[in-house]
N, C-alpha and C positions, 0 to 999 in steps of 0.2 A: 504493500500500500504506500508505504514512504518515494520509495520511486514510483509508483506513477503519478505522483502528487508532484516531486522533482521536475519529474521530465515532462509535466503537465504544463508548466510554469513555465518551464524554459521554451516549449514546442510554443505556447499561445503567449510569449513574451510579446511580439507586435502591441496586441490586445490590452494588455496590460499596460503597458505603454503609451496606449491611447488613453485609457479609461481613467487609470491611476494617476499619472507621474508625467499628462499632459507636457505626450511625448519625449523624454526624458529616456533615452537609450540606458547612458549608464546609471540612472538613478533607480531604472527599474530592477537592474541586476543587482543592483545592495539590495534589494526588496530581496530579490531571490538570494543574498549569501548572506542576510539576515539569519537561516534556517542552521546554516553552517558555523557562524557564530552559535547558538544557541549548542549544537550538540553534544561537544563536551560537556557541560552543565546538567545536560540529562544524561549522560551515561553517569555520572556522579550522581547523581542525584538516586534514579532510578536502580543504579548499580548497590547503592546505598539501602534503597527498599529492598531489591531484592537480597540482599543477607541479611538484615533483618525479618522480612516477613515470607521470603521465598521467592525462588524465581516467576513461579507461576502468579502471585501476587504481580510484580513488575511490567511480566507481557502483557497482563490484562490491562494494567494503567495504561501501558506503552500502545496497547493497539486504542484505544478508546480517544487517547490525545490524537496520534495518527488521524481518528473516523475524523475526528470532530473539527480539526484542523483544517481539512482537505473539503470536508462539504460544506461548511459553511464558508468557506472562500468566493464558493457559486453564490448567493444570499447576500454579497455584500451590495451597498448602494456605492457610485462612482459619479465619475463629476457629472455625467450626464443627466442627474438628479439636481444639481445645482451644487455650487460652491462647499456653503456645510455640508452638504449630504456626503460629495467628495472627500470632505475633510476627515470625515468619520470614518468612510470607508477605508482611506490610507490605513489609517490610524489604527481601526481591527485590523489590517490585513497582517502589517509590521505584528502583532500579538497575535494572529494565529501561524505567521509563518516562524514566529518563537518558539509556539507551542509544537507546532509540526516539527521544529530541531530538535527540542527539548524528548519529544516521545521517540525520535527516530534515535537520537544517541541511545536513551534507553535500551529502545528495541533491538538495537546492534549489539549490546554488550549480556543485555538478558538473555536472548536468542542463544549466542554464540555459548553464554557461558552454560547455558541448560545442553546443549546438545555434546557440548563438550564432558558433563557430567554424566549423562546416560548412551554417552557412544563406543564403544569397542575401541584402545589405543590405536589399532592394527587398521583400522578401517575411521580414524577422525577426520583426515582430510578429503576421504571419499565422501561421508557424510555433510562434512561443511560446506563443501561443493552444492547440496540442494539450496543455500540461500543465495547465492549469483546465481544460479539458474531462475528461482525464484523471483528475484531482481529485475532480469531479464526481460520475463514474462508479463509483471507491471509497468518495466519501460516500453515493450512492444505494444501493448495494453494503451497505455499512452498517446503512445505515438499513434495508432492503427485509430484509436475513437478521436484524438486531437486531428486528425489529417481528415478522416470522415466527417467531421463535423464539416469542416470547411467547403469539403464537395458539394458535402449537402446543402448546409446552409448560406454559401455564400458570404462574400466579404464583407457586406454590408448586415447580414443580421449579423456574421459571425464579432464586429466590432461592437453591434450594439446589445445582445444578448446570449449568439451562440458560446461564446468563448463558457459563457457559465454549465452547460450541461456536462460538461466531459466532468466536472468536480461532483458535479450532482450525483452523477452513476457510480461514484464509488463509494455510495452507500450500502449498495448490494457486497460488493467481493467484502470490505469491510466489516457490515453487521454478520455477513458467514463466518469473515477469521475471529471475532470476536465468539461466537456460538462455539466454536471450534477449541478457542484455549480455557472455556469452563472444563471439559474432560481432560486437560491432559491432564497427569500424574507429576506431584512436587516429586524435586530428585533426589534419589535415596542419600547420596554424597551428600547433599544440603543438610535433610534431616538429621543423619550421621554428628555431622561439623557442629552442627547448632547445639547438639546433646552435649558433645566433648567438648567445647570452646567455652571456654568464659568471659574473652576480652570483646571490646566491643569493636562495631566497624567502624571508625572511624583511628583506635588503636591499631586493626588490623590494614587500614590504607596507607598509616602513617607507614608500620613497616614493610608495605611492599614498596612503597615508593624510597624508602631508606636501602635497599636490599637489593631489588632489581630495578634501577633505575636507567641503567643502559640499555637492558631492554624496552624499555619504555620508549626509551627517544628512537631507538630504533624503528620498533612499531607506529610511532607516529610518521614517521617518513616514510615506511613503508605504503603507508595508510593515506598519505600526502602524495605519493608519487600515482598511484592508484586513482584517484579524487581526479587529478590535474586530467590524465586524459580520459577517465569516464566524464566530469565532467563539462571540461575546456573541453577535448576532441569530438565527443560524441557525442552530447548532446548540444553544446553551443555550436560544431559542424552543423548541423542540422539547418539549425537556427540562419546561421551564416550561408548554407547554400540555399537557404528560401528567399532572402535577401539580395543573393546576387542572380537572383529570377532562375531557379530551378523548380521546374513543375513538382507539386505534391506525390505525384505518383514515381518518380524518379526518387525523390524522399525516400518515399513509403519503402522502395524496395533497395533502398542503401539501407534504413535500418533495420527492415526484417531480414537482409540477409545479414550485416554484423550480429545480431541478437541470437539467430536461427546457428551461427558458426562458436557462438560463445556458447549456447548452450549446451550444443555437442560434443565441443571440447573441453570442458568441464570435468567430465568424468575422469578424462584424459589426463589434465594436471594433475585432480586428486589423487590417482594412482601414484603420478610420478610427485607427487608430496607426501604420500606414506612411504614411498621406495628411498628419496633421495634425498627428504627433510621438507622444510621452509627457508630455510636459509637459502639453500641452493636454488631452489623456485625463484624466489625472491630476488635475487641477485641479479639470477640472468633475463628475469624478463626488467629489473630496471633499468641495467644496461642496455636490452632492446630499446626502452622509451627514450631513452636520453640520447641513442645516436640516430632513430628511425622517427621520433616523432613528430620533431619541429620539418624536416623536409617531407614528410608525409604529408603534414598539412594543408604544404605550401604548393605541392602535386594534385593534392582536389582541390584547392581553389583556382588551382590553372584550371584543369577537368571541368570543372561547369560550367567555364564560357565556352571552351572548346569542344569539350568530350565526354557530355552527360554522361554514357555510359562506362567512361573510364574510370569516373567519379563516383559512380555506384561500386564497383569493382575493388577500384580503391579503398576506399569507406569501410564497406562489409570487409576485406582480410584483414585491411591496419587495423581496424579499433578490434576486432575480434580475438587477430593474436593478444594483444596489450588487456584485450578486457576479460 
């Protein structure tokens, strides 16, 4: 849900732009790294519920801020209601695109650390692998209803009301994931920890950050290098070949086939991340981004004047190897 509320944002930026931030290119995209600020905060925060009251506690908070975030986005008034209406509407959006950082950090660090607790050592990066697929699916999701809208509705309502339905419909997958984390089962390592532990978590953050802090910094680079081309490459690519007048349907099939190539391969890494580590994953695909990514980019913005389907081509391998 968190990505397709991202990549919701970023695909109907135009829109945005109009409505909110009275055309305002880069003022709209703070709107959007608004959400990226906030999510350390919630993985703290959230991360913090969850060892206190359990993981399953967390995801439920974590998906219900996500619902709540993302559809009431559609519901805001903008300036085409008149000046205060506009004012207000900024003014929730900045707080729900808070809210929507603040649940998604949660939901990344609740998620990971639950599956990490109930999964087989032998098979943990095979499994982690289902939430970039997952990812995926909501980006495609996205992309596929944000592109449809526009077909359908055209530029003209899509400025003055389409742009709102694509937020609307993810009340459905939403209210399902929400039905869905009533049953799972808290995780036995949790229960276990909470019995044997007496210190608190805020003693227990103090010494991870005291202990493994090189790992930490590490992981945030990791995690940063990651970010920059899912989503500087891929989805602001997007963004940028709408811009320099590439038809939607050319869109549509540069990102269902990057999407369509990351999900497949997937499974693929995971393997060779149970086999060969994370370090060594990790390494060699940042090395790939740091010498293939900046002229890759600069390869599809040649390709859409010249060579739409070069540009497709492009798109769907670069951002699939990297993502």
């Amino acid at each position: 849900l968190e990505w397709y509320e991202f990549c919701l944002y970023s695909f109907l930026e135009p829109y945005f732009e109009a409505n909110f931030f009275q055309g305002s290119a880069v003022v709209t995209w703070l709107g959007f790294a608004m959400t990226f600020i906030a999510r350390p905060f919630g993985g703290v925060v959230l991360g913090m519920v969850g060892d206190l009251f359990g993981r399953k506690v967390s995801t439920f908070l974590s998906i219900f801020g996500m619902l709540g975030g993302t559809v009431l986005q559609g519901l805001l008034p903008t300036f085409q209601h008149g000046p205060v209406a506009g004012t207000i509407g900024v003014s929730f959006l900045v707080f729900l695109r808070l809210l929507q950082g603040i649940s998604a950090g949660g939901e990344i660090a609740s998620v990971t650390t639950y599956i990490t607790e109930v999964c087989h050592p032998r098979v943990l990066a095979r499994t982690l692998v289902l939430m970039p697929i997952t990812s995926n699916v909501g980006y495609f999701l996205a992309q596929l209803v944000s592109f449809g809208a526009e077909e359908f509705f055209g530029e003209d309502s899509m400025h003055s009301w389409g742009w709102r339905v694509p937020f609307l419909l993810a009340v459905f997958p939403g209210a399902l994931a929400a039905l869905g984390r009533r049953s799972i089962p808290e995780s036995e390592l949790f229960l276990e920890a909470k019995v044997q532990s007496s210190s608190s978590a805020v003693s227990k953050t103090r010494q991870l950050l005291a202990s493994y802090w090189p790992q930490i910094i590490v992981g945030f680079g990791a995690v940063a290098a990651v970010s920059v081309v899912l989503y500087g490459g891929m989805t602001w690519g997007l963004v940028s070949m709408k811009k320099k007048g590439l038809s939607s349907s050319f869109r549509i099939l540069a990102g269902c086939g990057a999407n369509s190539l990351v999900i497949l391969m997937a499974p693929l890494v995971g393997w060779v991340t149970d086999m060969r580590g994370a370090a060594w994953v990790q390494t060699f695909a940042g090395l790939c981004m740091a010498v293939v990514g900046m002229p890759l980019m600069m390869m599809i913005e040649w390709s859409v004047v010249y060579s739409p389907w070069s540009a497709v081509a492009l798109y769907s391998l670069g951002y699939s190897l990297f993502g």
